[in-house]
Every structure is written in C-alpha cells, then in structure tokens.
N, CA, C and O of each residue as an XYZ file, in Angstrom:
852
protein
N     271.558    121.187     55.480
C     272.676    122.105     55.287
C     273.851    121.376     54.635
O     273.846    120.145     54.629
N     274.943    122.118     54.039
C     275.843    121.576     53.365
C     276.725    121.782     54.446
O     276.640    122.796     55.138
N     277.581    120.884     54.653
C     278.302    120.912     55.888
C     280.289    119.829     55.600
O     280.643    118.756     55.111
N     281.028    121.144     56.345
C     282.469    120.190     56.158
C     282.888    119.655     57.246
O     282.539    120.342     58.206
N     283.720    118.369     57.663
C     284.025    118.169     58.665
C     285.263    117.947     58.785
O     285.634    116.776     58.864
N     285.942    118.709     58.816
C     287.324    118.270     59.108
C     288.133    117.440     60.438
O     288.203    118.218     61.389
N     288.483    116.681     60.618
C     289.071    115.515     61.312
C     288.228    114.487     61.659
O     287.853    114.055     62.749
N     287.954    114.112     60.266
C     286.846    112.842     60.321
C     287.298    111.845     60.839
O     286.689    111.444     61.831
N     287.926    111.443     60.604
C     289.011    110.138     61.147
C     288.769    110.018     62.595
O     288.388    108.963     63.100
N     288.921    110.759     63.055
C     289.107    110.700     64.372
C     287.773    110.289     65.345
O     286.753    110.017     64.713
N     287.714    110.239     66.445
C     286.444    109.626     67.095
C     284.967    110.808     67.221
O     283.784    110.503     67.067
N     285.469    112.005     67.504
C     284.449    113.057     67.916
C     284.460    113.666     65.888
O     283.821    114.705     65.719
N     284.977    113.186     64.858
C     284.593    113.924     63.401
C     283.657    112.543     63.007
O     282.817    112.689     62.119
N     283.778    111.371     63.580
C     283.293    109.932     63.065
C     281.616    110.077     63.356
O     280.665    109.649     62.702
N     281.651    110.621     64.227
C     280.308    110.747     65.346
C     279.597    111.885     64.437
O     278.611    111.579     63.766
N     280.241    113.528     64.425
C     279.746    114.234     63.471
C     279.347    114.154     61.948
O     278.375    114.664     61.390
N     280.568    113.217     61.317
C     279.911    112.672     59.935
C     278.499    111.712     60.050
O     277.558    111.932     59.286
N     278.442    110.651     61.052
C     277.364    110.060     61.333
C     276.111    110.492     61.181
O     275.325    110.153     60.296
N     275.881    111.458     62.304
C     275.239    111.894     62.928
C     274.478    112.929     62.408
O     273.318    113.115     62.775
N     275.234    113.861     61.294
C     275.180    114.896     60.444
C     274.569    113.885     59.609
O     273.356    113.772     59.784
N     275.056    113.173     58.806
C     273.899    112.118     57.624
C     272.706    111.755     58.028
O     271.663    112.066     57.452
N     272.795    111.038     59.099
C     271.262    110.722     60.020
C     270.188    112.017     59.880
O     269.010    111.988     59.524
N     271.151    113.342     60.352
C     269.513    114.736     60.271
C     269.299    115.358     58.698
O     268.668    116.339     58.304
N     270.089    114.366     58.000
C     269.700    114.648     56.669
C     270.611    115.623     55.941
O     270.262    116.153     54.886
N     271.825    115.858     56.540
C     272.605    117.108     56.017
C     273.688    116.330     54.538
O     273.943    115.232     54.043
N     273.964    117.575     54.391
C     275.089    117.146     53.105
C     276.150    117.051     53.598
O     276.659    118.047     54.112
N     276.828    115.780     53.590
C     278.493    116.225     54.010
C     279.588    116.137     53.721
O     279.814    114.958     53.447
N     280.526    116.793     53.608
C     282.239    116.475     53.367
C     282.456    116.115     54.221
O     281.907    116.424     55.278
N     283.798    114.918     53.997
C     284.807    114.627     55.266
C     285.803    114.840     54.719
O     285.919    114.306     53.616
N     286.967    115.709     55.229
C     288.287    115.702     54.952
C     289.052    114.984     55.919
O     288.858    115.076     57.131
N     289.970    114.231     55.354
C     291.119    113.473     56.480
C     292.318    113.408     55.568
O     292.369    113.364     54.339
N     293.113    113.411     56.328
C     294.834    113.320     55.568
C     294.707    111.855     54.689
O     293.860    111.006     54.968
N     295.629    111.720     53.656
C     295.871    110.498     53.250
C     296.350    109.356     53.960
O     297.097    108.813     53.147
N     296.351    108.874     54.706
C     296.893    107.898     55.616
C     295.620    107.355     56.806
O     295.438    106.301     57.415
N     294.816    108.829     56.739
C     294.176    108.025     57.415
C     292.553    106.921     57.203
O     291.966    106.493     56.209
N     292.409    106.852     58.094
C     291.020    105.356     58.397
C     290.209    105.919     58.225
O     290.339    106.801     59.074
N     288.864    106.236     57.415
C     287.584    106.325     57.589
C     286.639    105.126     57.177
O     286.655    104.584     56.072
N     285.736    104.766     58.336
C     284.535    104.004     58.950
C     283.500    104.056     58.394
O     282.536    103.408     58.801
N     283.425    105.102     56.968
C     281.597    105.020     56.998
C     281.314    104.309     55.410
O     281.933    104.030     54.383
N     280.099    104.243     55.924
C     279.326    103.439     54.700
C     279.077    104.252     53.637
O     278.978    105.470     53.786
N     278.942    103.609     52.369
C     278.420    104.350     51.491
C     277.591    105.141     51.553
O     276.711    104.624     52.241
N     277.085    106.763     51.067
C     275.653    107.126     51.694
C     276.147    108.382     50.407
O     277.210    108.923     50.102
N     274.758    108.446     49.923
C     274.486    109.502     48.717
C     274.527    110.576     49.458
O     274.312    111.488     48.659
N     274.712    111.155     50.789
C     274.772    112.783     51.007
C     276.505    112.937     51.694
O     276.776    114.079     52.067
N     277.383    112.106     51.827
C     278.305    112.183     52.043
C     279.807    111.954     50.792
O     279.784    111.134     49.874
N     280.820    112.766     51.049
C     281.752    113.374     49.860
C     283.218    113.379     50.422
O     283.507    114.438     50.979
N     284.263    112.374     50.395
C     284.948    112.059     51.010
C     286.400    112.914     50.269
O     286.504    112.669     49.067
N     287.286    113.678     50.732
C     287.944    114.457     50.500
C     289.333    114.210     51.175
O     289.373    114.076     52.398
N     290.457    114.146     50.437
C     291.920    113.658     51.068
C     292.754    115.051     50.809
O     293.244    115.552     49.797
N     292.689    115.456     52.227
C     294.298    116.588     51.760
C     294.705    116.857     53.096
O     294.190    116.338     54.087
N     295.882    117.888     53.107
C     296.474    118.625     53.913
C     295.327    119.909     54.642
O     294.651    120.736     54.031
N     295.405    119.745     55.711
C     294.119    120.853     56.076
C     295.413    122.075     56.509
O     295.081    123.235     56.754
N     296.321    121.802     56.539
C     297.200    122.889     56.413
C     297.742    124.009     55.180
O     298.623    124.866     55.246
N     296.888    123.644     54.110
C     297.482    124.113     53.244
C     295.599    124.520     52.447
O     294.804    123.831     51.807
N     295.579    126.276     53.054
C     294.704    126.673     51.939
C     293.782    126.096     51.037
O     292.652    125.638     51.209
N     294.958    126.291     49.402
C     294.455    125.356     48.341
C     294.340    124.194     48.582
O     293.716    123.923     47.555
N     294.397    123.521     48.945
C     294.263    122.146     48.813
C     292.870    121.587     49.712
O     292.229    120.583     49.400
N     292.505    122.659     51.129
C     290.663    122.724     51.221
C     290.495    123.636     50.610
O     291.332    123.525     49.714
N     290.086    124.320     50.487
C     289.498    125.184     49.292
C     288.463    124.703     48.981
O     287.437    124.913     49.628
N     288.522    123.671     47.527
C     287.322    122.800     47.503
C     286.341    122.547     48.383
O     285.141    122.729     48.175
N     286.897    122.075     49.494
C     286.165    121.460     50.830
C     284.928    122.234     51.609
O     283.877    121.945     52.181
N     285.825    123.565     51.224
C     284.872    123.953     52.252
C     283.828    125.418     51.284
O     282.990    126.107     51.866
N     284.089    125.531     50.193
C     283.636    126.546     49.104
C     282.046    125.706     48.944
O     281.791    124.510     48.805
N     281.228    126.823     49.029
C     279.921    126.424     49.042
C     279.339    125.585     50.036
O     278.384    124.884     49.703
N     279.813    125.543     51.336
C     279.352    125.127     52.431
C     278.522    126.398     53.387
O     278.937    127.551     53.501
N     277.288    125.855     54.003
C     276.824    126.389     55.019
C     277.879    126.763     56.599
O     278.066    127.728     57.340
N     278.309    125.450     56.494
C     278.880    125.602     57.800
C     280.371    124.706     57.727
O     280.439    123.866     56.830
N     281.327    124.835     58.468
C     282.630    124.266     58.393
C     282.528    123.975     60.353
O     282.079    124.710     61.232
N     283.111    122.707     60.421
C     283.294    122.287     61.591
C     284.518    121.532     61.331
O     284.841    120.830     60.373
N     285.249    121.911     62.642
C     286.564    121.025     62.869
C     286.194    120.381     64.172
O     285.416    120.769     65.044
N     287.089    119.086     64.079
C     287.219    118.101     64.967
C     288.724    117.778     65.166
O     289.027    116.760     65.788
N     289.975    118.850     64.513
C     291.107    118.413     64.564
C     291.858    118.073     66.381
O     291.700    118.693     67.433
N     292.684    116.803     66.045
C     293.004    117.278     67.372
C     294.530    116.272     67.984
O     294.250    115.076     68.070
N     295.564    116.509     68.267
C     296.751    115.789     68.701
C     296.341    114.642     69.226
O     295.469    114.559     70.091
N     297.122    113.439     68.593
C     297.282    111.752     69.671
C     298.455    111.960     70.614
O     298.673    110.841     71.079
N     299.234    112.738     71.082
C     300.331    112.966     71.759
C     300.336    113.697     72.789
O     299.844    114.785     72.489
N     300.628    113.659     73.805
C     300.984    114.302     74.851
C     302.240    114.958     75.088
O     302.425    116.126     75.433
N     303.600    113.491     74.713
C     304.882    113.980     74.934
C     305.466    115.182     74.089
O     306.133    116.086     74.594
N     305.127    115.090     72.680
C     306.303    116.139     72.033
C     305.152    117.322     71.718
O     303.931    117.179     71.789
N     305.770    118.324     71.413
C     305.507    119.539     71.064
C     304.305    119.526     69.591
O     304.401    118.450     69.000
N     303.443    120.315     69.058
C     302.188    120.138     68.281
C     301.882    121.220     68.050
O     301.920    122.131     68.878
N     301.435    121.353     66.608
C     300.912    122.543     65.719
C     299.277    121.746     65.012
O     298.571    122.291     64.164
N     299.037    120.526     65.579
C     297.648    119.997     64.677
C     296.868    121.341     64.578
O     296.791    122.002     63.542
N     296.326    121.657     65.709
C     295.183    122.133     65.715
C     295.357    123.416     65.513
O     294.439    123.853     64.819
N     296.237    124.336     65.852
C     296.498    125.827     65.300
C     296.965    125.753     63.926
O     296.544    126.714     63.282
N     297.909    124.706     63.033
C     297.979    125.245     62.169
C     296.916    124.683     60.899
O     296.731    125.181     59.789
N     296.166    123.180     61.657
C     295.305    123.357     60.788
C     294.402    124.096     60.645
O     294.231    124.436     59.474
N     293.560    124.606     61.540
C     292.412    125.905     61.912
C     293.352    127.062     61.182
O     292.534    127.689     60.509
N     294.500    127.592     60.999
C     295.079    128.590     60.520
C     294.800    128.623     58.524
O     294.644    129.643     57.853
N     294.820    126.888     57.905
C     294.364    126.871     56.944
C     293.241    126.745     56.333
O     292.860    126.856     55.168
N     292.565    126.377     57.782
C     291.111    126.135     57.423
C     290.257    128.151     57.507
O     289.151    128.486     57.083
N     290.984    128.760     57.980
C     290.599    129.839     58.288
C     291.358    130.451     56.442
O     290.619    131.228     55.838
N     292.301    130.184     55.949
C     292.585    130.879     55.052
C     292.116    130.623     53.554
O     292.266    131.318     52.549
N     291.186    128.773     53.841
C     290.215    128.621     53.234
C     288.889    129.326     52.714
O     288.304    129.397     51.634
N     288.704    129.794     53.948
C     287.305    130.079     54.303
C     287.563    131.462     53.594
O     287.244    131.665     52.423
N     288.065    132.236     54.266
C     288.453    133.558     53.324
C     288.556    133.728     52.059
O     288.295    134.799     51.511
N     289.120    132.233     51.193
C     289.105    132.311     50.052
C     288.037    132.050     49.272
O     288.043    132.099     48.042
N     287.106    131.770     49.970
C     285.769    131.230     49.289
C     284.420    131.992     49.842
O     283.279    132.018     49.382
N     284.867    132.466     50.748
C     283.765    133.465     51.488
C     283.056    132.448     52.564
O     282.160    133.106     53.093
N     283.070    131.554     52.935
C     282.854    130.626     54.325
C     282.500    131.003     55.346
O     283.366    130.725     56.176
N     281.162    131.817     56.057
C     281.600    132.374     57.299
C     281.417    131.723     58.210
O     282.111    132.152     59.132
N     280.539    130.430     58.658
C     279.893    129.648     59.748
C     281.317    128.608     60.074
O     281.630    127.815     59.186
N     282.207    128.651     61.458
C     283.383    128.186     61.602
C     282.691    127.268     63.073
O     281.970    128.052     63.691
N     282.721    126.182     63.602
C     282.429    125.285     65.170
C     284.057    124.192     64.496
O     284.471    123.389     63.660
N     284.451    125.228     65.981
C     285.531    124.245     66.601
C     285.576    123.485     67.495
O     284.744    123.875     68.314
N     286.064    122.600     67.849
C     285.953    121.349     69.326
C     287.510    121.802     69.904
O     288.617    121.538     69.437
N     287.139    122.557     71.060
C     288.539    122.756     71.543
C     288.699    121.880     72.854
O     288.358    120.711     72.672
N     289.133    122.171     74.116
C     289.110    121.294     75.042
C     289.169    122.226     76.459
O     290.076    123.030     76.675
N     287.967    121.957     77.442
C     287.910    122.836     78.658
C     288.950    122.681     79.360
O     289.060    123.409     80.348
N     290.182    121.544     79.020
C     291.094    121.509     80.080
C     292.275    122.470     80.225
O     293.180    122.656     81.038
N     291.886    122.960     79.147
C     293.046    123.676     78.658
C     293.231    125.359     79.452
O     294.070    126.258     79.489
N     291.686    125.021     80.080
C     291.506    127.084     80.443
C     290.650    126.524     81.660
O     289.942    125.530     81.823
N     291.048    127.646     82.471
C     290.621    127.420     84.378
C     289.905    128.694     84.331
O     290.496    129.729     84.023
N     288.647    128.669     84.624
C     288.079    130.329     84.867
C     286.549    129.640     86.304
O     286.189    128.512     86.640
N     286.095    131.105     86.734
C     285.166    130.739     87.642
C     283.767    129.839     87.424
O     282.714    130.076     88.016
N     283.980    128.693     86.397
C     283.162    127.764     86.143
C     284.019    126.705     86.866
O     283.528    125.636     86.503
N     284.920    126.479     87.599
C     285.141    125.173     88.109
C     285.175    125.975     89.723
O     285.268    127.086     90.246
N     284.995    124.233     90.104
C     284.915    124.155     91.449
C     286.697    124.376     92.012
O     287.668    124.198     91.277
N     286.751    124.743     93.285
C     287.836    124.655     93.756
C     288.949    123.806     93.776
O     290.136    124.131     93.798
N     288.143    121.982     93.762
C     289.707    121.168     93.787
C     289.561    121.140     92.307
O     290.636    120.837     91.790
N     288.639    121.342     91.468
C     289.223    122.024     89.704
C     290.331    122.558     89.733
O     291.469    122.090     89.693
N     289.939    123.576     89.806
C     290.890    124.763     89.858
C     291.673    124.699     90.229
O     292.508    124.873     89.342
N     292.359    124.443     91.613
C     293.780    124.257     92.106
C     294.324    123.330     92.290
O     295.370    123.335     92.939
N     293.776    122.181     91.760
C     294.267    120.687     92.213
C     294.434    120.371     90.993
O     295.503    120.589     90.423
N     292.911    119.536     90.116
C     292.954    119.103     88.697
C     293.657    119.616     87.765
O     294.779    119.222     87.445
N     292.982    120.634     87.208
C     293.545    121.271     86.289
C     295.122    121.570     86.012
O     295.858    121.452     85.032
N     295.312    122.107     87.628
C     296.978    122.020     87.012
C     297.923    121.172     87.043
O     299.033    121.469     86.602
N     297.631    119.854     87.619
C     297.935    118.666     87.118
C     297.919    118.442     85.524
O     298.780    118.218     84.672
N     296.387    118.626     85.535
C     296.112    118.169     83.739
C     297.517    119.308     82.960
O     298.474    119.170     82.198
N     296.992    120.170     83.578
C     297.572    121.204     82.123
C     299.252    121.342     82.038
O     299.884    121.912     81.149
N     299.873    120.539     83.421
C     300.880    119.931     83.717
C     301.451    119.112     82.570
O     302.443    119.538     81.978
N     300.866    117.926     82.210
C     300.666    116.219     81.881
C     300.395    116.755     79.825
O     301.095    116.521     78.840
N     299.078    117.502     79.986
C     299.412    117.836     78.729
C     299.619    118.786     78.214
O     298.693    119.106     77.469
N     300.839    119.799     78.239
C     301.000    121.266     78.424
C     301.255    121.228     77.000
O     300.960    122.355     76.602
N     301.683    120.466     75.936
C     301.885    120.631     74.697
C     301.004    120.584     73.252
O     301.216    121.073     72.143
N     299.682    119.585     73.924
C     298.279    119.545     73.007
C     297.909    121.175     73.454
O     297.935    122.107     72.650
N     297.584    121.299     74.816
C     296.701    122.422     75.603
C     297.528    123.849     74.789
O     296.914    124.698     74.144
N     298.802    123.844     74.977
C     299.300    125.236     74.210
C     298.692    124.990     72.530
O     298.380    126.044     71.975
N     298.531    123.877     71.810
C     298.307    124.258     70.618
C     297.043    124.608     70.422
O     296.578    125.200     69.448
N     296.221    124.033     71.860
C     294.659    124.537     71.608
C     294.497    125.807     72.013
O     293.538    126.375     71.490
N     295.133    126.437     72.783
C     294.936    127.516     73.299
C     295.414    129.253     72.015
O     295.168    130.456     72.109
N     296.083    128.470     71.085
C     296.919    129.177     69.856
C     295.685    129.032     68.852
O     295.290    129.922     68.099
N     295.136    127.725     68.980
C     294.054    127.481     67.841
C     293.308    128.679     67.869
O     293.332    129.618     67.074
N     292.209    128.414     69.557
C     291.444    129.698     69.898
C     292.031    130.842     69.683
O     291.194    131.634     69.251
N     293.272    131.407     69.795
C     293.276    132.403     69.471
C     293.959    133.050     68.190
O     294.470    134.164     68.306
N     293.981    132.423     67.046
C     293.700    132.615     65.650
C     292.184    132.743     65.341
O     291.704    133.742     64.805
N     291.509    131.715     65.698
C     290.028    131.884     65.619
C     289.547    133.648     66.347
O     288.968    134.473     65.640
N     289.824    133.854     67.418
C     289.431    134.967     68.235
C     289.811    136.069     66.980
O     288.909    136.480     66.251
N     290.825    136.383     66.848
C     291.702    137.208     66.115
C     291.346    137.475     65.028
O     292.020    138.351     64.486
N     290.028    136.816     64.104
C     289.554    136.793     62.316
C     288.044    137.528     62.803
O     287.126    137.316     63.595
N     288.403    138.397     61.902
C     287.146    139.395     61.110
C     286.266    138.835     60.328
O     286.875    138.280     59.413
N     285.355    138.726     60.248
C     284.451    138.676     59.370
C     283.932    137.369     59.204
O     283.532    136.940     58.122
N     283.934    136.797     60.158
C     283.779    135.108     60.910
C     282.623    135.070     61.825
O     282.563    135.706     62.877
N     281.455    134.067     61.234
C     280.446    133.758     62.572
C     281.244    132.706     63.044
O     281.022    131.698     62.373
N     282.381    132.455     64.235
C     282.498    131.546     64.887
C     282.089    130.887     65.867
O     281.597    131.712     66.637
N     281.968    129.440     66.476
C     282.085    128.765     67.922
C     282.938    128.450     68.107
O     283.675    128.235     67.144
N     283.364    128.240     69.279
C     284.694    127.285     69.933
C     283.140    126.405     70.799
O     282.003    126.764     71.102
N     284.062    124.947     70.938
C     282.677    124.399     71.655
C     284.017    123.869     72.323
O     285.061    123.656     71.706
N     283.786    123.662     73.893
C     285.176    123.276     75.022
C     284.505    122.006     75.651
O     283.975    122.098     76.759
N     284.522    120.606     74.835
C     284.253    119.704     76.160
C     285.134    119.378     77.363
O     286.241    119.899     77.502
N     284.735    118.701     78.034
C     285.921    118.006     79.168
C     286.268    116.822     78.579
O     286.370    116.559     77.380
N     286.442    116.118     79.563
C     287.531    114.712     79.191
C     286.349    113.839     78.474
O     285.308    113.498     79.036
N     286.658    113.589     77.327
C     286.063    112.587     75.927
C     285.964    111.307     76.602
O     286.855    110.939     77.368
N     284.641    110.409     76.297
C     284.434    109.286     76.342
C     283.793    108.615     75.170
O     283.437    109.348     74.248
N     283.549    107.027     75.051
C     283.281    106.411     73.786
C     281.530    106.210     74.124
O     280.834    105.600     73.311
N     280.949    106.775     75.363
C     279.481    106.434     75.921
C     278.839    106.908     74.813
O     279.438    107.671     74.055
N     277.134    106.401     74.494
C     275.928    106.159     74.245
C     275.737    107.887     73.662
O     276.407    108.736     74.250
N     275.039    108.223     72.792
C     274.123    109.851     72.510
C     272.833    109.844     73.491
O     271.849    109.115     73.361
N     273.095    111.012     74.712
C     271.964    110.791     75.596
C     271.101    112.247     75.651
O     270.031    112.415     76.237
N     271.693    113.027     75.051
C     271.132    114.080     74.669
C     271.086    115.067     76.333
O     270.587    116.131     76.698
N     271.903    113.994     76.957
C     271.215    114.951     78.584
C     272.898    115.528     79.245
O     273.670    114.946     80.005
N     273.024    117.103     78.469
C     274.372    117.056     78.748
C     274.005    118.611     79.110
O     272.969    119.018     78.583
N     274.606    119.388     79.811
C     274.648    120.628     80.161
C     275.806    121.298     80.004
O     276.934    120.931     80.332
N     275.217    123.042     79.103
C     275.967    123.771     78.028
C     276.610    125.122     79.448
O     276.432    125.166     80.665
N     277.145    125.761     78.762
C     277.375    127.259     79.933
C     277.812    128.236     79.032
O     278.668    127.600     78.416
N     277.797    129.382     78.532
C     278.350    130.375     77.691
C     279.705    130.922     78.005
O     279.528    131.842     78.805
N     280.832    130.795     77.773
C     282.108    131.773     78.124
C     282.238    131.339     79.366
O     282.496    132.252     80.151
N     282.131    129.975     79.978
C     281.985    130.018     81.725
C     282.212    128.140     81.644
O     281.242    127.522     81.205
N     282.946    127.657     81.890
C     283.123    126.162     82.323
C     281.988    125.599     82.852
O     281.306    126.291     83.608
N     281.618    124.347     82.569
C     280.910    123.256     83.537
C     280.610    123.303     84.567
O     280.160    122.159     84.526
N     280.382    123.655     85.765
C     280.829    123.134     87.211
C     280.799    121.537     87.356
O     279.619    121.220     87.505
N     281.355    120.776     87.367
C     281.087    119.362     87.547
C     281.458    118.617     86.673
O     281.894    117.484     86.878
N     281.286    119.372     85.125
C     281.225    118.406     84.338
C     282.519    117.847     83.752
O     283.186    118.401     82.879
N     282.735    116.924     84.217
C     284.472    116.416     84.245
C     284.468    115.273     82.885
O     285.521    114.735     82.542
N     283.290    115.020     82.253
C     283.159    113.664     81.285
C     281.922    114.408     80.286
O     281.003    115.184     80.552
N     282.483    113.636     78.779
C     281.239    113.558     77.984
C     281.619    112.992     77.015
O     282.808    113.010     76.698
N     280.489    112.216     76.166
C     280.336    111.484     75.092
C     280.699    112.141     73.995
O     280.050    113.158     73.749
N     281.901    111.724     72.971
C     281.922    112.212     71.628
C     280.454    112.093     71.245
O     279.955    113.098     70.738
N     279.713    111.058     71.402
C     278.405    111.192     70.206
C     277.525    112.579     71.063
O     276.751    113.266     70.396
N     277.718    112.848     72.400
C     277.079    113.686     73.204
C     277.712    115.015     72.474
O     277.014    115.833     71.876
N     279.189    115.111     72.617
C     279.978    115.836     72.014
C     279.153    116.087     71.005
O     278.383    117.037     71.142
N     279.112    115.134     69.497
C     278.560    115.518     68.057
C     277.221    116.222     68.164
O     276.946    117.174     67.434
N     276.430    115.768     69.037
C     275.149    116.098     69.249
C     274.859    117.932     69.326
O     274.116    118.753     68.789
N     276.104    117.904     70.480
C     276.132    119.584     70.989
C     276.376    120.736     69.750
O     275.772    121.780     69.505
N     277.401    120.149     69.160
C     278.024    120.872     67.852
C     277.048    121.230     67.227
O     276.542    122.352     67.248
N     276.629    120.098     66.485
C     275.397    120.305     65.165
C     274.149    121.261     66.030
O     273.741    122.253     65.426
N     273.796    121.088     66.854
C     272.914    121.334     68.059
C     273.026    123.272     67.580
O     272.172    124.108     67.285
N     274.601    123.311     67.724
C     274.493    124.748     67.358
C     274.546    125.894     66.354
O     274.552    127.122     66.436
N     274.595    124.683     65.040
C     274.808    125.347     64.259
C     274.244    126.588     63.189
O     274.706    127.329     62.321
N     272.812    126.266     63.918
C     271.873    127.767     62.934
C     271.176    128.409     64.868
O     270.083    128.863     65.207
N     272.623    128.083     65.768
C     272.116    129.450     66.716
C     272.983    130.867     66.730
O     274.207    130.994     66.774
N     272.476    131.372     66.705
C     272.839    132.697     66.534
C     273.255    132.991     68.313
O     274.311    133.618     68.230
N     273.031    132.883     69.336
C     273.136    133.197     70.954
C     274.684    132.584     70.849
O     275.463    133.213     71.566
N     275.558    131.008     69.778
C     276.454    131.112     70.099
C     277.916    131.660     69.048
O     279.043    131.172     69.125
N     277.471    132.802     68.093
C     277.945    133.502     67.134
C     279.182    133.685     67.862
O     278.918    133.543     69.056
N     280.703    133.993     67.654
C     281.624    134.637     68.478
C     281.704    134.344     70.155
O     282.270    135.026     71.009
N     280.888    133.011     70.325
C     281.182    132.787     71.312
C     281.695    131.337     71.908
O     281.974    130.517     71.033
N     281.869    130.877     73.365
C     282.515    129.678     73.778
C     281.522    129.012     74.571
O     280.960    129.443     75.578
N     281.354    127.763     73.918
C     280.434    126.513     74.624
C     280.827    125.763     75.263
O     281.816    125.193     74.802
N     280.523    125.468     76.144
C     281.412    124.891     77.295
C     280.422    123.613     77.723
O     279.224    123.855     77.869
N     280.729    122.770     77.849
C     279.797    121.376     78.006
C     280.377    120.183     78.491
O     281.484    119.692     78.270
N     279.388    119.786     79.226
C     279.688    118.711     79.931
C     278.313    118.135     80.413
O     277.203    118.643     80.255
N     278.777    116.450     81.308
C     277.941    116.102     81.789
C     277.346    116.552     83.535
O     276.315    116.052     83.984
C-alpha cells in the first residue's frame, strides 16, 4: 500500500515508518523542518518537509495514498497546545483536497474514562493523569472530535495507554469503543504494529481502538 505518516520524527511515527518498509509498503514521512529523522536510505520510502498545518503544503503528501496515518503528538505538559487538533484539522483539509479517505490516528486512552477501566482507573488514576496533563489531553480530545465531525472519511482513532520504548511482541490486547481493563503500558513498536494491523479492516471503519498490554 502507499502509505503517509505524519509525525515521523517522533518515537511511535519512527516505529511506523520502520515497520511499514519492513511489510513492503510505500512510504511518505512528513516532519516539520527542524526536525530529526533516523532512517536509512530505502527505495520505498519519500521524505517530505512541511507544515502539517497548512493544507497546501500536505497536499502532495498525502494525494494518491491508500491510507494516511498520524502519529502527531505534544512534548509538553505545562503550556497550552493545538499539535494535534490543528494538525489533524490540516491533514483532514488535505485529504478532502485530494480525495484521501483511509485516516488512523494515535490518540491517547488517558485522555477519556468510560466502563473499560477498573475502579482505582477511574477514580483514582485517571483523574490524577488528566489533572497533570489537562493541556495535551484537551488537544487530543478536540483532535477526536474534528475527526468524529468529517463526512465522507473511513476513519480510526487507535487510543493507547502510557507509551514505552519495549521490544514488538505482537501480544497486546485490542477492545472496540471500550478501554483496556488493565492495560496501563504498551510498546510504540507494539503501538506501530496495532495501527498498520488495521489498516485494510473494515470492523475498525469510524471506529475507536483501544489497546493495551
């Protein structure tokens, strides 16, 4: 498949560009100008510098792709953040412009409490967490719902828990529209695994993946 990845740079888009070359796919990476990308030369990969906030400027990126995946996502806790809503807002006005419909986002389960967690989840953890990072969590929660809000979109939201740098073990457990019970940890490469994992399923069209270990 021809495939875009937007927030390559980062640890869970590093894993998907990887990982995506390894099953043989075609890929773009988009990352801002400033930032670091890690990979080796490789004839199915197409390295792309812009603003993912700005339309024209993916356009290119993502025109004639099978599938578009984001990995965008805030280094900050303290101040206030638009990464991920307003880049998904251009990556969405991309897609429209080119006809794009296959959208997998990486959002974050911490951000939303529903009857997939256990009790000291729910009333203990979580609102600590969503306490600590109330300013990433509101921009993810704005992301999802620009994504929710577009017509004519096969989307995913995929929700891990708390990111680690561990091993691809392939042994991670999914839930539909419904949290983890338990699963408080998972591997970006576990992470990358899940994504690509879903990308020609149709069971998660318009819907939320929820994963953990």
């Amino acid at each position: 498949m021809k495939l875009t990845v937007f927030g390559a740079s980062g640890g869970t888009g590093t894993q998907l560009v990887r990982q995506a070359l390894d099953a043989g796919h075609e890929v773009t990476a988009v990352a801002r100008e400033s930032s670091r990308l890690s990979f080796p030369d490789h004839p199915g990969l197409t390295v792309i510098r812009a603003d993912v906030r700005s339309p024209n400027a993916v356009g290119p990126a993502v025109e004639g792709r099978d599938a578009v995946l984001s990995a965008l996502g805030s280094t900050s806790a303290r101040t206030p953040t638009d990464v991920c809503a307003a880049g998904v807002r251009g990556i969405l006005g991309a897609m429209a412009d080119t006809g794009a419909r296959r959208l997998i986002v990486v959002s974050a389960s911490g951000a939303f409490t529903d009857g997939g967690d256990g009790p000291f989840t729910r009333l203990v953890a979580k609102p600590l967490l969503q306490r600590f990072l109330r300013h990433p969590f509101a921009d993810t929660r704005i992301m999802e719902e620009e994504i929710r809000a577009t017509a004519d979109l096969d989307w995913t939201i995929v929700r891990p828990p708390r990111l680690t740098d561990g091993p691809r073990t392939g042994r991670y457990r999914t839930s539909l529209d419904r949290n983890v019970r338990g699963g408080l940890t998972l591997s970006r490469a576990d992470l990358a695994d899940c994504v690509l994992n879903r990308l020609d399923d149709p069971e998660t069209i318009r819907t939320v993946v929820c994963v953990g270990y």
